[in-house]
PDB file of N, CA, C and O in Angstrom, chain B, residues numbered from 101:
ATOM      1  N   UNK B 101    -345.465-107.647-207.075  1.00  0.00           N
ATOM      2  CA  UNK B 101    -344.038-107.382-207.008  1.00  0.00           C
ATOM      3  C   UNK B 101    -343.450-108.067-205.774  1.00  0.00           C
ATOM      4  O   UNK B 101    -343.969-108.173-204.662  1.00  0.00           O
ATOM      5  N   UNK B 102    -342.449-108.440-206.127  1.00  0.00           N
ATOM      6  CA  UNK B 102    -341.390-108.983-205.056  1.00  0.00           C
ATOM      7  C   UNK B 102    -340.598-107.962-204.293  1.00  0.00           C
ATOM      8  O   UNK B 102    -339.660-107.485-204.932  1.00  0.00           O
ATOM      9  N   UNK B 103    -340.741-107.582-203.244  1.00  0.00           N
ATOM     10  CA  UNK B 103    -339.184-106.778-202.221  1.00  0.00           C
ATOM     11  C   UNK B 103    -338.680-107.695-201.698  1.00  0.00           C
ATOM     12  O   UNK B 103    -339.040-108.872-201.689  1.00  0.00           O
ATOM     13  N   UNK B 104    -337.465-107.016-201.041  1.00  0.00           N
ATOM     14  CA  UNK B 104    -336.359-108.176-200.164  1.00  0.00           C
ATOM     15  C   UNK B 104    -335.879-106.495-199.685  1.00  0.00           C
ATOM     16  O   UNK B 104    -335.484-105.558-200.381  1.00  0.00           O
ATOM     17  N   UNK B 105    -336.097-106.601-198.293  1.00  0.00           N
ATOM     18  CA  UNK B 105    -335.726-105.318-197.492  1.00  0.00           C
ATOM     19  C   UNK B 105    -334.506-106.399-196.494  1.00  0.00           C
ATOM     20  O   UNK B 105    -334.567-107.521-195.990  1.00  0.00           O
ATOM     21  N   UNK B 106    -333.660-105.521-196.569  1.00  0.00           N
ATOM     22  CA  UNK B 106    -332.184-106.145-195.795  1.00  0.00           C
ATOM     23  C   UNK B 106    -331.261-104.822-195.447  1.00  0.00           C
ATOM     24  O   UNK B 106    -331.358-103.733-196.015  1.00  0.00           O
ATOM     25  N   UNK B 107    -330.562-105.081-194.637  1.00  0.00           N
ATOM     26  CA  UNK B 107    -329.589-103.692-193.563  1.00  0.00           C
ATOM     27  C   UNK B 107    -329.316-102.593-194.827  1.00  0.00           C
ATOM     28  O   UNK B 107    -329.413-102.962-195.997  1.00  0.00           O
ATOM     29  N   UNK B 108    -329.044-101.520-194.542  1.00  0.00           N
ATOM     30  CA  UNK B 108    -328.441-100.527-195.743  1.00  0.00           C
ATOM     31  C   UNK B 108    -327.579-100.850-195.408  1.00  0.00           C
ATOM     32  O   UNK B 108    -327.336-101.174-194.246  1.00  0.00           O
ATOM     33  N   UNK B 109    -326.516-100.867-196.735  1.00  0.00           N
ATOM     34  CA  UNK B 109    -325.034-101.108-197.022  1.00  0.00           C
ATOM     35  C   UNK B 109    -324.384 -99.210-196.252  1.00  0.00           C
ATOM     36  O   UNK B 109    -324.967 -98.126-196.282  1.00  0.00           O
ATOM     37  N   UNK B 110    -323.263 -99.519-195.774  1.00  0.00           N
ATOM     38  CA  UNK B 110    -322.522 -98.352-195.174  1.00  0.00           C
ATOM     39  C   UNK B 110    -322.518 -97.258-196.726  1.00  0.00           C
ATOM     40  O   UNK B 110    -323.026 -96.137-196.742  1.00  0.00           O
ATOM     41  N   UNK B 111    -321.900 -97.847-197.802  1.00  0.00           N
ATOM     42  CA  UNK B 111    -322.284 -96.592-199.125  1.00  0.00           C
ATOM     43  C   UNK B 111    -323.322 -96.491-199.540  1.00  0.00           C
ATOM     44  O   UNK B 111    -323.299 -96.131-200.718  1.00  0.00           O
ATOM     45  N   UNK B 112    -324.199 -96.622-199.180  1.00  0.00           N
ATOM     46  CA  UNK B 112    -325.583 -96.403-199.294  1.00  0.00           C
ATOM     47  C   UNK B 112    -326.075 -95.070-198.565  1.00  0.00           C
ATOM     48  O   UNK B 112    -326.862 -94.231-199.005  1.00  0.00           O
ATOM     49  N   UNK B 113    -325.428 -95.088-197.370  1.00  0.00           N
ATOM     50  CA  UNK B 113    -326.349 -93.769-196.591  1.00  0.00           C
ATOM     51  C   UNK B 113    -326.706 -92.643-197.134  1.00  0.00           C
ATOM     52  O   UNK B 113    -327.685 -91.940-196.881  1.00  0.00           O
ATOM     53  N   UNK B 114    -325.531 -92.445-198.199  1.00  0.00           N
ATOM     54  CA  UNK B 114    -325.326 -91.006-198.381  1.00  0.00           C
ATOM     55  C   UNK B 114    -326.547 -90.644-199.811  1.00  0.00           C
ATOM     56  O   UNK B 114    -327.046 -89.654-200.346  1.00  0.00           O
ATOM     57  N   UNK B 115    -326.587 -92.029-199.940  1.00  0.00           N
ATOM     58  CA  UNK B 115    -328.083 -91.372-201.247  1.00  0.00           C
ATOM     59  C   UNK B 115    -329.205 -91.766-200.940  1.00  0.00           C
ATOM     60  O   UNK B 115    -330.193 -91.504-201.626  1.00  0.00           O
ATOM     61  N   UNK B 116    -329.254 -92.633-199.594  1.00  0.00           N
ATOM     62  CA  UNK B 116    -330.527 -92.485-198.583  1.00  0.00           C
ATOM     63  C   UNK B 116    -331.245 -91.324-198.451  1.00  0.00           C
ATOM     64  O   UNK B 116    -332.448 -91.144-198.642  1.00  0.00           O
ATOM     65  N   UNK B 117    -329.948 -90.151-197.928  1.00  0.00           N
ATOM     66  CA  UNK B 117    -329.745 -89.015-197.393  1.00  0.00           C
ATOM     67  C   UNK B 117    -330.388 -88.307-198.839  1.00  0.00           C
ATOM     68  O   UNK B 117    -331.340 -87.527-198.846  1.00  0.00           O
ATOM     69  N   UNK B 118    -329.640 -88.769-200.042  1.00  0.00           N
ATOM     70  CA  UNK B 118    -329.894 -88.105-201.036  1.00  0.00           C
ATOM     71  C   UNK B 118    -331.885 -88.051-201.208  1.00  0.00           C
ATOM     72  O   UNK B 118    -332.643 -87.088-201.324  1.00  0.00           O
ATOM     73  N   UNK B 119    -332.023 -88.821-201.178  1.00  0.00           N
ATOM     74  CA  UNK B 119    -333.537 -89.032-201.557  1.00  0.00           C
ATOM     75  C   UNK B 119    -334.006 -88.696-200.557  1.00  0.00           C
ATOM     76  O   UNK B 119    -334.558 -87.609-200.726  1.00  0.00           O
ATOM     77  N   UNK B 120    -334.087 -89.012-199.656  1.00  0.00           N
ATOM     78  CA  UNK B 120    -335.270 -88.326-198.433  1.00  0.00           C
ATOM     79  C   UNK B 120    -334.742 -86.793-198.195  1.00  0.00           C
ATOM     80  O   UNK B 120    -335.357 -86.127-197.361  1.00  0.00           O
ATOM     81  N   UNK B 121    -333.638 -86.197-198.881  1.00  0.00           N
ATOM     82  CA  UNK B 121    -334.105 -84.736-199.250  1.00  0.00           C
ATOM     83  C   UNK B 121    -334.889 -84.054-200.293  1.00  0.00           C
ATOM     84  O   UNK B 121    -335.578 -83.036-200.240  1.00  0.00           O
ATOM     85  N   UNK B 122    -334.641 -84.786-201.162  1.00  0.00           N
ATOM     86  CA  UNK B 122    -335.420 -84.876-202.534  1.00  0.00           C
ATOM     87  C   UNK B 122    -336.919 -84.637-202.466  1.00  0.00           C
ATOM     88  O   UNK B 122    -337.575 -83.843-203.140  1.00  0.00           O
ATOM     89  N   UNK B 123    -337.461 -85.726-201.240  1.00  0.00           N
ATOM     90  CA  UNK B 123    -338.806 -86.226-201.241  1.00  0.00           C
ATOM     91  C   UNK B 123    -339.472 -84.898-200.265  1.00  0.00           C
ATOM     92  O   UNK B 123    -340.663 -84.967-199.959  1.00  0.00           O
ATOM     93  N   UNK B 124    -338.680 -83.764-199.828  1.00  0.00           N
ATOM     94  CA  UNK B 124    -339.448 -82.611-198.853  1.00  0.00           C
ATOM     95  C   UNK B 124    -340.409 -82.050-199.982  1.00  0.00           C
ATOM     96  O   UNK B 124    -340.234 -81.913-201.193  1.00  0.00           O
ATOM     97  N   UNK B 125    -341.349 -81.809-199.262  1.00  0.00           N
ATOM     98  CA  UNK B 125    -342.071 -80.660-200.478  1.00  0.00           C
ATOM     99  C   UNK B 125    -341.565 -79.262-200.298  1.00  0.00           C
ATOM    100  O   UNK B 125    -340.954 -78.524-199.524  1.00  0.00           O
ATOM    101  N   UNK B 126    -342.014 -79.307-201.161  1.00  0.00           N
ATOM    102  CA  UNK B 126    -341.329 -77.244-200.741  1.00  0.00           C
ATOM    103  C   UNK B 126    -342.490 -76.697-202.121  1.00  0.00           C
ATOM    104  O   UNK B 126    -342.473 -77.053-203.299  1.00  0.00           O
ATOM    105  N   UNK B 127    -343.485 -75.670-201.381  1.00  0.00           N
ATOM    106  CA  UNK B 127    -344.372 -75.092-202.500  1.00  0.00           C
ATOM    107  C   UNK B 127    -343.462 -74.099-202.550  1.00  0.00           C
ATOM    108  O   UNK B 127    -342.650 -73.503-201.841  1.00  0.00           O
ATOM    109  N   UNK B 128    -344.086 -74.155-204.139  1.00  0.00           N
ATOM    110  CA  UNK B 128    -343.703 -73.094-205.283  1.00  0.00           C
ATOM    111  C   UNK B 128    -343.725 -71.637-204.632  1.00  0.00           C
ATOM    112  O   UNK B 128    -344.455 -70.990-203.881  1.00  0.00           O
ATOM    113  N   UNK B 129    -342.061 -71.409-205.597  1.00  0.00           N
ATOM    114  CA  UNK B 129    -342.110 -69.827-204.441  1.00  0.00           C
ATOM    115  C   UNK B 129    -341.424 -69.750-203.338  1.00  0.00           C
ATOM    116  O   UNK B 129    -340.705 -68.801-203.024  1.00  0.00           O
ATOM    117  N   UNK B 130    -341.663 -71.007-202.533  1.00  0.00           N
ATOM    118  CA  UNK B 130    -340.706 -70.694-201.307  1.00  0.00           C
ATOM    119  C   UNK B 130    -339.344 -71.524-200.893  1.00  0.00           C
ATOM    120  O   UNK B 130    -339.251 -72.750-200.824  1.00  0.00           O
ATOM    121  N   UNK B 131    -338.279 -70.525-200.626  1.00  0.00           N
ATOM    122  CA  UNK B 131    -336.879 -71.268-200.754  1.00  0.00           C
ATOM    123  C   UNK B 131    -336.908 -72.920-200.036  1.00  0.00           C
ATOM    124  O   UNK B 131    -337.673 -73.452-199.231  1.00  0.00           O
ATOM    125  N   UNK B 132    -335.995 -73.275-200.581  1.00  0.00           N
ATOM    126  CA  UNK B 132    -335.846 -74.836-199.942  1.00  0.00           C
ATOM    127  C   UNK B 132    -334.410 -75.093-199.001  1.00  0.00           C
ATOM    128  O   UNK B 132    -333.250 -74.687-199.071  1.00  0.00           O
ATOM    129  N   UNK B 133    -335.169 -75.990-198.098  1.00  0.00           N
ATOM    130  CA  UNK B 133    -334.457 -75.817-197.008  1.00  0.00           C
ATOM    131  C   UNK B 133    -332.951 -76.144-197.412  1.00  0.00           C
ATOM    132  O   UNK B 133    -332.459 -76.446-198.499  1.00  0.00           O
ATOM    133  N   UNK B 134    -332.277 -75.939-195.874  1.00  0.00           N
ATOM    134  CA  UNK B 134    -330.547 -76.429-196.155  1.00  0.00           C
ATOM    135  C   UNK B 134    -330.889 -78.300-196.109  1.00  0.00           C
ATOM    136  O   UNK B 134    -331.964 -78.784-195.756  1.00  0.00           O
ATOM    137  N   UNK B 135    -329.646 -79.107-196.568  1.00  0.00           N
ATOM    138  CA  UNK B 135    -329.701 -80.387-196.676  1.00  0.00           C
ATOM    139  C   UNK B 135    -329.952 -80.192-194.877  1.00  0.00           C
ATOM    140  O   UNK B 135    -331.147 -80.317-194.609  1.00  0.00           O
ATOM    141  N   UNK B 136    -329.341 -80.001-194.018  1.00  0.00           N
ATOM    142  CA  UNK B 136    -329.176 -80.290-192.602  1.00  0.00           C
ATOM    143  C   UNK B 136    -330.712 -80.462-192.276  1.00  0.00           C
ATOM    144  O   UNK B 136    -330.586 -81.211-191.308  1.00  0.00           O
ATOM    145  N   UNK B 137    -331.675 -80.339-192.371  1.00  0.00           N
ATOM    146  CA  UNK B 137    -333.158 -80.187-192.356  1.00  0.00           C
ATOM    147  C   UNK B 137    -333.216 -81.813-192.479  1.00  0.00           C
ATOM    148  O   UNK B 137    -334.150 -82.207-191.781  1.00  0.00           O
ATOM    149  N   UNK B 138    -332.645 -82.732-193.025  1.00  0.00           N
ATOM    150  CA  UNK B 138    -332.483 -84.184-193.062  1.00  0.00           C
ATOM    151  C   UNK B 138    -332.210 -84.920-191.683  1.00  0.00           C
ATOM    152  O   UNK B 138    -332.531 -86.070-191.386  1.00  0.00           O
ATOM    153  N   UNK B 139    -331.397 -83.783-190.749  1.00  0.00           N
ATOM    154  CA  UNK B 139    -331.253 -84.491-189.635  1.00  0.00           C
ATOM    155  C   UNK B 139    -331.989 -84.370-188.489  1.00  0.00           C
ATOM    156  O   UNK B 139    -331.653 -84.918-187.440  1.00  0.00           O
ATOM    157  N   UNK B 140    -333.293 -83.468-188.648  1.00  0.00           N
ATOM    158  CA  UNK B 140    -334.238 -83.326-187.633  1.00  0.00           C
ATOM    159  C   UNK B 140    -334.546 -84.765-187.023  1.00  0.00           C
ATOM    160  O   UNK B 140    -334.522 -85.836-187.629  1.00  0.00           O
ATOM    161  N   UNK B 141    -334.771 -84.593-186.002  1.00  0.00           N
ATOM    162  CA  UNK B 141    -336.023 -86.015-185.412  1.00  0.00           C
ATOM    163  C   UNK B 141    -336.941 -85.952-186.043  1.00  0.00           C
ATOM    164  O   UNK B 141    -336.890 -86.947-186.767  1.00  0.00           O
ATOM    165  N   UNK B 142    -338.152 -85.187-186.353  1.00  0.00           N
ATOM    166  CA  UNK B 142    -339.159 -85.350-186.543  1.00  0.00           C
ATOM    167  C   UNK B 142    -339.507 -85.780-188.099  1.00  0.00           C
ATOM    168  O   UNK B 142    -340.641 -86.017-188.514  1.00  0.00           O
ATOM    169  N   UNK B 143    -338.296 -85.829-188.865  1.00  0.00           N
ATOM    170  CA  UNK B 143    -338.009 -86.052-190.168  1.00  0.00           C
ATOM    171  C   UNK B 143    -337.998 -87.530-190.749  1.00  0.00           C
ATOM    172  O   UNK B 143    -337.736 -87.725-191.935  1.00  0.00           O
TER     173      UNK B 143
END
């Protein structure tokens, strides 16, 4: 496969944001976090 990685576009962030909340695990059973959990550092 071919990539081509280049700057994120400014309307882009927000489903950046979308997916790397998406991608938390959260086991079964236990509530899932608030979106704000996206803006940790360690994230």
């Amino acid at each position: 496969m071919n990539y081509k990685i280049r700057k994120i576009l400014e309307g882009e962030v927000s489903l950046l944001q979308d997916f790397l909340y998406e991608a938390i695990f959260v086991p079964e059973g236990m509530p899932t976090p608030p979106k704000s959990i996206i803006n940790q550092p360690e994230l």
